[in-house]
Backbone as CSV, one residue per row, in Angstrom:
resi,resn,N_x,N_y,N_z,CA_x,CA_y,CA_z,C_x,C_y,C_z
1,UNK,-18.854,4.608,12.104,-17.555,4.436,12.721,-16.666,5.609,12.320
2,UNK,-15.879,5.985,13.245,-14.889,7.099,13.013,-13.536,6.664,13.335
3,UNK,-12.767,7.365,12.942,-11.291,7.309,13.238,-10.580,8.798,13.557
4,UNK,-11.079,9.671,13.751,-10.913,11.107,14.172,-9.367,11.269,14.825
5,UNK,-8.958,12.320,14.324,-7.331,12.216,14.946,-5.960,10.979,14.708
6,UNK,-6.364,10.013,13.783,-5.601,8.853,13.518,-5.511,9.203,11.722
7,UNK,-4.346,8.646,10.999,-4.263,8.709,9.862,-3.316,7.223,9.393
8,UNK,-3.416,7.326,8.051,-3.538,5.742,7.603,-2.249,6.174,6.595
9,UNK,-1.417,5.423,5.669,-0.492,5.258,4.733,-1.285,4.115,3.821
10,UNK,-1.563,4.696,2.588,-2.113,3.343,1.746,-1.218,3.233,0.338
11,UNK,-0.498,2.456,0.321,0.389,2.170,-0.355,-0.729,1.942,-2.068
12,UNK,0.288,2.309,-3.062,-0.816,1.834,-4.302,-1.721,2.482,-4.415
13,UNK,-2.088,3.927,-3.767,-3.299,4.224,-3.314,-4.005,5.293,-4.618
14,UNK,-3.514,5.394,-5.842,-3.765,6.499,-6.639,-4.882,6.367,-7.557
15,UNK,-5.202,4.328,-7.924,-5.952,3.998,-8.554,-6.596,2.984,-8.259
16,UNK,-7.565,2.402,-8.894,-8.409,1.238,-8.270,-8.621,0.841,-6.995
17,UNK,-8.115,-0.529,-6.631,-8.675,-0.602,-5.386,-8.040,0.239,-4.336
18,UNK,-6.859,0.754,-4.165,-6.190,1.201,-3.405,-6.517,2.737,-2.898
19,UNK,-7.777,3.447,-4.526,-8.072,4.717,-4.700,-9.686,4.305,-3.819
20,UNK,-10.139,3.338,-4.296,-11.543,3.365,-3.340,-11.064,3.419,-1.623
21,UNK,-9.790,2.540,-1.166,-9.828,2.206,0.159,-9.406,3.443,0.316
22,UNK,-8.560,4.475,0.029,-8.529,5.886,0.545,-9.816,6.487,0.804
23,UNK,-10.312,6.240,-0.456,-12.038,7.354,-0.566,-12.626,6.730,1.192
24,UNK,-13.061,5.511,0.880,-13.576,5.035,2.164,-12.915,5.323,3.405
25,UNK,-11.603,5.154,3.710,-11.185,5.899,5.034,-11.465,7.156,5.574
26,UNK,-11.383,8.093,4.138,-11.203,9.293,4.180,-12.880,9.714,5.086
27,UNK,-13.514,8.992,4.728,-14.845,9.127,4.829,-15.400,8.959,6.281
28,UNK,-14.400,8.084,6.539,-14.371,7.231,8.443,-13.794,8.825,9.286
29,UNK,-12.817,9.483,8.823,-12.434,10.275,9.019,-10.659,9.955,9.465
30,UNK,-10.397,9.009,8.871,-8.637,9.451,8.796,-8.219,10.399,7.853
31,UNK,-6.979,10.626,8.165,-6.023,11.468,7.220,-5.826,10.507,6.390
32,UNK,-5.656,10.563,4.931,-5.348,9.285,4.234,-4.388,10.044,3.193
33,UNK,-2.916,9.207,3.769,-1.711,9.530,3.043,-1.455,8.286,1.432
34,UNK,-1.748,9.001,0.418,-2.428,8.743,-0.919,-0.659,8.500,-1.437
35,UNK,-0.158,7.251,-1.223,0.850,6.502,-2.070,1.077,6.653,-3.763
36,UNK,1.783,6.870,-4.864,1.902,6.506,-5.832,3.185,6.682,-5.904
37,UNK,3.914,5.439,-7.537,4.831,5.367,-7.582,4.850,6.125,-9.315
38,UNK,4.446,6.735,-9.597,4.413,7.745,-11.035,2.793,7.856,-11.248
39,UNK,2.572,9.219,-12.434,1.363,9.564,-12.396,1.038,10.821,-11.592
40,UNK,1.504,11.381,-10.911,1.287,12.441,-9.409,-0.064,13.391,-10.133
41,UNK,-0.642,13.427,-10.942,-1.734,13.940,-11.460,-3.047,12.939,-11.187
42,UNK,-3.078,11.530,-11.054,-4.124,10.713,-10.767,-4.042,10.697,-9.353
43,UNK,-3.129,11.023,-8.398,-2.618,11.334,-7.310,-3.511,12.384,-6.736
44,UNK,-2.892,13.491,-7.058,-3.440,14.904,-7.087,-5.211,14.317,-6.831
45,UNK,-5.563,14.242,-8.260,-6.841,14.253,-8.519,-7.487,13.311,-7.422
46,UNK,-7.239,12.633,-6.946,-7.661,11.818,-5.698,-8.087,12.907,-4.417
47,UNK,-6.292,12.983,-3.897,-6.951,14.356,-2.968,-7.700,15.378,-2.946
48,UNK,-7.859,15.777,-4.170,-8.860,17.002,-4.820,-10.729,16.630,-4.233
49,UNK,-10.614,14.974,-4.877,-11.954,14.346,-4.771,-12.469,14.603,-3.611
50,UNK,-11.161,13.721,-2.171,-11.503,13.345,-0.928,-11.418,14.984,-0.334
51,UNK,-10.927,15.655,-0.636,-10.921,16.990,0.244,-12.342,17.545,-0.190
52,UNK,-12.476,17.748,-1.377,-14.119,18.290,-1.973,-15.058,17.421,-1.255
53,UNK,-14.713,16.387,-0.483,-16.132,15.249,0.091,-16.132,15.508,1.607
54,UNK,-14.507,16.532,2.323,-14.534,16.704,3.224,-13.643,16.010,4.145
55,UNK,-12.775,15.395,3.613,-11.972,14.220,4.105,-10.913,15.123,3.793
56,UNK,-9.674,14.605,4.462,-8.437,15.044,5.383,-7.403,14.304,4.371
57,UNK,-6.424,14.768,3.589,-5.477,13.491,3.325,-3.907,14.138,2.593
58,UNK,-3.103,13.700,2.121,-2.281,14.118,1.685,-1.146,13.207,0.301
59,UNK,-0.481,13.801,-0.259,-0.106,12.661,-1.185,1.551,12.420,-0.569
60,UNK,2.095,11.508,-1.005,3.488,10.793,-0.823,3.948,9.979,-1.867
61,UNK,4.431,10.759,-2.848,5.234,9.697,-3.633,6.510,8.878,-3.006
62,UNK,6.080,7.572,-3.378,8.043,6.378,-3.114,7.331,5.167,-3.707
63,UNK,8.762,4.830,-4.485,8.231,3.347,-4.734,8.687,2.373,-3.543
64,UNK,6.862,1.401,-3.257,7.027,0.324,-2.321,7.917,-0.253,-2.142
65,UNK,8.976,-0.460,-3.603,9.832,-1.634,-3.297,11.496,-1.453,-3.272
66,UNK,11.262,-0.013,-2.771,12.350,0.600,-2.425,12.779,0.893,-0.937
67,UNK,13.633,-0.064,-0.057,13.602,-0.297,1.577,13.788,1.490,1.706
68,UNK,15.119,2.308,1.258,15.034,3.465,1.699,13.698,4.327,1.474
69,UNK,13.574,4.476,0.482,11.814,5.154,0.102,10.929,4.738,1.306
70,UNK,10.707,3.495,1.409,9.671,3.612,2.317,10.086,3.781,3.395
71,UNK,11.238,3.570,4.130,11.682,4.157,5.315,11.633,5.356,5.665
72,UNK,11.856,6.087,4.427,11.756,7.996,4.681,10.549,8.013,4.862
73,UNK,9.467,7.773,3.576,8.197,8.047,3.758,7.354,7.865,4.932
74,UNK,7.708,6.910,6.061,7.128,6.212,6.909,7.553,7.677,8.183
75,UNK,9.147,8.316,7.966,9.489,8.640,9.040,9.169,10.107,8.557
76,UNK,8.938,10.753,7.255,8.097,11.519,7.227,6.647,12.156,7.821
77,UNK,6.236,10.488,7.280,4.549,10.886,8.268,4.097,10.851,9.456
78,UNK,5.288,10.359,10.473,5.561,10.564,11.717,5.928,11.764,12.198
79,UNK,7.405,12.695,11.307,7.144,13.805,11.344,6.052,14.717,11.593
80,UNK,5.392,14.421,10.130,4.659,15.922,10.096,3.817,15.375,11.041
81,UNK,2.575,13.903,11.324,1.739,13.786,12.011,1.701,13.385,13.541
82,UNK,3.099,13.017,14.194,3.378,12.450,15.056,3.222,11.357,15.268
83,UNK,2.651,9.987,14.480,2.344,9.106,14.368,2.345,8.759,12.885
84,UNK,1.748,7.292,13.066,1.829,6.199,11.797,0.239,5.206,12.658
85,UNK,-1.065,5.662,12.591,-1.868,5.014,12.668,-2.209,3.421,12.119
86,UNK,-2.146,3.321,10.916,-2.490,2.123,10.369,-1.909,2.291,8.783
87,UNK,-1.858,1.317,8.451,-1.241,0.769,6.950,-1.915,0.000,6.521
88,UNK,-2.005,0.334,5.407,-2.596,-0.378,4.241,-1.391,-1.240,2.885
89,UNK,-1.258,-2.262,3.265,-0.172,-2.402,1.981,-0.593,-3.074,0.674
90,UNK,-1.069,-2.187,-0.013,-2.107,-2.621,-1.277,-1.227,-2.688,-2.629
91,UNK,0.150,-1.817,-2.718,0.879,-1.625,-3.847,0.811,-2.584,-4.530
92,UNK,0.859,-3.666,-5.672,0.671,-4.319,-6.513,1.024,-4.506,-7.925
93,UNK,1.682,-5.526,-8.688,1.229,-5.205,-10.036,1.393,-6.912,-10.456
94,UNK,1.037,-7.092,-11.670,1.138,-8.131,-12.343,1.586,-8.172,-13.419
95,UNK,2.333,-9.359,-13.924,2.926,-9.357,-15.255,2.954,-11.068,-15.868
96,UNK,1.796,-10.862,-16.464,1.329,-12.306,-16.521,1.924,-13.156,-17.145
97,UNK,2.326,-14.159,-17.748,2.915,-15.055,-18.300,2.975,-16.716,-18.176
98,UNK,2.829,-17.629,-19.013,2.990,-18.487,-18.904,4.814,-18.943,-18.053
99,UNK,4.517,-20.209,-16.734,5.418,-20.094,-16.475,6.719,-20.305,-17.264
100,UNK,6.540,-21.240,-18.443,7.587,-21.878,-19.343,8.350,-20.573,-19.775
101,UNK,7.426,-19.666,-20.079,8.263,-18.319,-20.575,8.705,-17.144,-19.913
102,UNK,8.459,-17.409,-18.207,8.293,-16.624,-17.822,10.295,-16.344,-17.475
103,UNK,10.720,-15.289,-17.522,11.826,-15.127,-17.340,12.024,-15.043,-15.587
104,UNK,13.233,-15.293,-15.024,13.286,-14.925,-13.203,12.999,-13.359,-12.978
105,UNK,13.485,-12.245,-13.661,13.037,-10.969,-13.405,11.420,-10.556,-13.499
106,UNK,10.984,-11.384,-14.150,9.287,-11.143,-14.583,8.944,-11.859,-13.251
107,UNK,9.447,-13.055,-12.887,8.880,-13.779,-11.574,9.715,-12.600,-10.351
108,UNK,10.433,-12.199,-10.216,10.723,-10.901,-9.237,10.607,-10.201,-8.775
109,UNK,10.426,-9.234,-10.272,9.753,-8.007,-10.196,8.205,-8.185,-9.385
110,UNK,7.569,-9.265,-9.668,5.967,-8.784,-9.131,6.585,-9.312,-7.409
111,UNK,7.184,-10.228,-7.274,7.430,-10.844,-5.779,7.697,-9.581,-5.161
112,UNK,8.799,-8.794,-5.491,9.260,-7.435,-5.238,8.018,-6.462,-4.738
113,UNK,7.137,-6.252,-5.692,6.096,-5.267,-5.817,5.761,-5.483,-4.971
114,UNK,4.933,-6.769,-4.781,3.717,-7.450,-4.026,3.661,-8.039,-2.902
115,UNK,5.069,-8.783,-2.459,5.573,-9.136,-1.757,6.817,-8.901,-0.339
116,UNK,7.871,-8.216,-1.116,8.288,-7.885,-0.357,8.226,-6.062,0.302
117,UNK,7.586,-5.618,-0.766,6.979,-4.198,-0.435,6.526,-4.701,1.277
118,UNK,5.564,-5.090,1.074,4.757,-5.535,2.330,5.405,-5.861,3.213
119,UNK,6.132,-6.225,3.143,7.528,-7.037,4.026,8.155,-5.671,5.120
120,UNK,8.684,-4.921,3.939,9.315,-3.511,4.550,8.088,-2.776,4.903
121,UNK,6.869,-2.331,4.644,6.018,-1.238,5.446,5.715,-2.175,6.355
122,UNK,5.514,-3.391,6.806,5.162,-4.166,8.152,6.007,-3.693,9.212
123,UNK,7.229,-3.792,8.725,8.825,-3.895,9.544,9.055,-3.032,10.239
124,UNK,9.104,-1.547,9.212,8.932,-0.208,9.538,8.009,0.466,10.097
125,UNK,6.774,0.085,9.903,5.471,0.572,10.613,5.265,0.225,11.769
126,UNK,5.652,-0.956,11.994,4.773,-1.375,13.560,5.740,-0.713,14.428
127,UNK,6.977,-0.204,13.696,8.719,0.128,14.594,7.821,1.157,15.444
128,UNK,7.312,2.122,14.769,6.504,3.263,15.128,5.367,3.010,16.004
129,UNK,4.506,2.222,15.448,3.156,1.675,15.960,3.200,0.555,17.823
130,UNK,4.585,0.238,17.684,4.874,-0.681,19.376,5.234,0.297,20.247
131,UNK,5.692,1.732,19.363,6.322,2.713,20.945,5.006,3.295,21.092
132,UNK,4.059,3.413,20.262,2.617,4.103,20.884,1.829,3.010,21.111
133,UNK,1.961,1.818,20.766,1.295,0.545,21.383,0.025,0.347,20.701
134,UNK,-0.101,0.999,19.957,-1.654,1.073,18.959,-1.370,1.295,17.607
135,UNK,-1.832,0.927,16.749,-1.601,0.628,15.555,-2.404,-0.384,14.457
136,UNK,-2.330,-0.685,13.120,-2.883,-2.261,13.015,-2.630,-1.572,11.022
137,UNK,-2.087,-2.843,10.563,-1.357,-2.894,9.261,-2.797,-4.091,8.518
138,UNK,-3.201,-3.605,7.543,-3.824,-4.616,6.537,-3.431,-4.721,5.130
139,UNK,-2.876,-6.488,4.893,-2.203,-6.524,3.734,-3.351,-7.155,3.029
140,UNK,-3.082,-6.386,1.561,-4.217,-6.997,0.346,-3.287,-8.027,-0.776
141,UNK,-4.275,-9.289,-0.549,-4.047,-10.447,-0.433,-5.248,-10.604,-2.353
142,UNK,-5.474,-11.913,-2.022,-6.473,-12.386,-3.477,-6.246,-13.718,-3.226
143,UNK,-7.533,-13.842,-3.899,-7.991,-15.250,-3.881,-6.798,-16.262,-4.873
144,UNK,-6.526,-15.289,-5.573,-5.042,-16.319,-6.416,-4.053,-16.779,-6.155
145,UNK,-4.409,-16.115,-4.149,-3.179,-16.735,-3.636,-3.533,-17.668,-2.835
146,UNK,-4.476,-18.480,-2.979,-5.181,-19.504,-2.340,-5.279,-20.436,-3.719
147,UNK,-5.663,-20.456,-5.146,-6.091,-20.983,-5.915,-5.110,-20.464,-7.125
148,UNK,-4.074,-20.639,-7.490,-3.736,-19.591,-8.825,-4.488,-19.903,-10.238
149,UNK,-3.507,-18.962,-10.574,-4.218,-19.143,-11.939,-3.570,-19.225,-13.189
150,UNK,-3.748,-19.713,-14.445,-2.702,-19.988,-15.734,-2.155,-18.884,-15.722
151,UNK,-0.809,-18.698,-15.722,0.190,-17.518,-16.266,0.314,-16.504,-15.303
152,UNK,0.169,-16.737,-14.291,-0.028,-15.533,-12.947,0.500,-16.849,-11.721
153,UNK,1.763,-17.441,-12.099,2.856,-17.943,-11.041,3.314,-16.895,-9.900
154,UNK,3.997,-15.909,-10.557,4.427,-15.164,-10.541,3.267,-14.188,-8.955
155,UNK,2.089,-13.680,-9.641,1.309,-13.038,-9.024,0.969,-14.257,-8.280
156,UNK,0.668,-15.158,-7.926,-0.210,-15.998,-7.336,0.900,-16.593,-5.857
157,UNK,2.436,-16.452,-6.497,3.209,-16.376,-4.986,3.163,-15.491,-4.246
158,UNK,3.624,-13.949,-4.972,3.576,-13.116,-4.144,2.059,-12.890,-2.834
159,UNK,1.195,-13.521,-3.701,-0.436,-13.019,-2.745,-0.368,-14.184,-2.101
160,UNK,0.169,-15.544,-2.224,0.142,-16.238,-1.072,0.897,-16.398,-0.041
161,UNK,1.876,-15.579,-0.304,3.264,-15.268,0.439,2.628,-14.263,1.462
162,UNK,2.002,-13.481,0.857,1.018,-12.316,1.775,-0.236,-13.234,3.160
163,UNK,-0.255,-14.166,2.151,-1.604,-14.854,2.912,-0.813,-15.709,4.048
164,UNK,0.099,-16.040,3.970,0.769,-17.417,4.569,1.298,-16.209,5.855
């Protein structure tokens, strides 16, 4: 399968899962615009990988859970590429805790990350993606948001908030 001439935004995209789903696009043949919110050296080193394998991509620092950030970033890559192909909204984090202790900013902050990140690249992306009529956004979800788990309240709304 190819994707030739289309390019992707993968939010989170510098490490783990977010660094494999670049590698793999890159491979399909999108442009794969490589997200991080600090680090720009594990960043770097990503594009270094996917360009040495032959793949197309570029980096974009903003944090997800910043509405202006991702609004620029979004109208950036329309800029330079003329489009906004597909999204990936993988950004993420966790901050585990029992709920008894869990403070409202600890329950926030991840809703924020995980949750409403996703919220704003949906909003903003498809804005782009309905005037060319083609497009398609995939949010990364987990099984914890079907089933949670001790001390991951917190994480286990935001991913079912994603799922729902």
């Amino acid at each position: 399968m190819k994707f030739s001439g289309k390019n992707v935004l993968i939010t989170g995209a510098s490490r783990g899962i977010g660094a494999q789903i670049a590698r793999t696009l890159a491979g399909y043949g999108l442009k794969v615009w490589i997200n991080y919110r600090s680090k720009p050296e594990i960043a770097d080193a990503l594009l270094e990988e996917i360009r040495a394998n032959g793949g197309e991509g570029a980096v974009i620092k903003f944090d997800a859970t910043n509405e202006a950030e991702f609004s620029e970033a979004i109208a950036l890559i329309a800029q330079s590429d003329g489009e906004l192909s597909y999204l990936v909204n993988n950004a993420g984090v966790t901050n585990d805790k029992l709920a008894l202790r869990m403070k409202l900013e600890d329950f926030m902050g991840v809703i924020e990350a995980n949750l409403s990140s996703a919220f704003i690249g949906c909003r903003e992306a498809l804005k782009l993606m309905s005037k060319k009529r083609f497009g398609a956004v995939v949010n990364i979800a987990s099984i914890v948001g079907e089933m949670g788990n001790a001390g991951q309240v917190n994480y286990s709304a935001s991913k079912g908030g994603m799922i729902a």
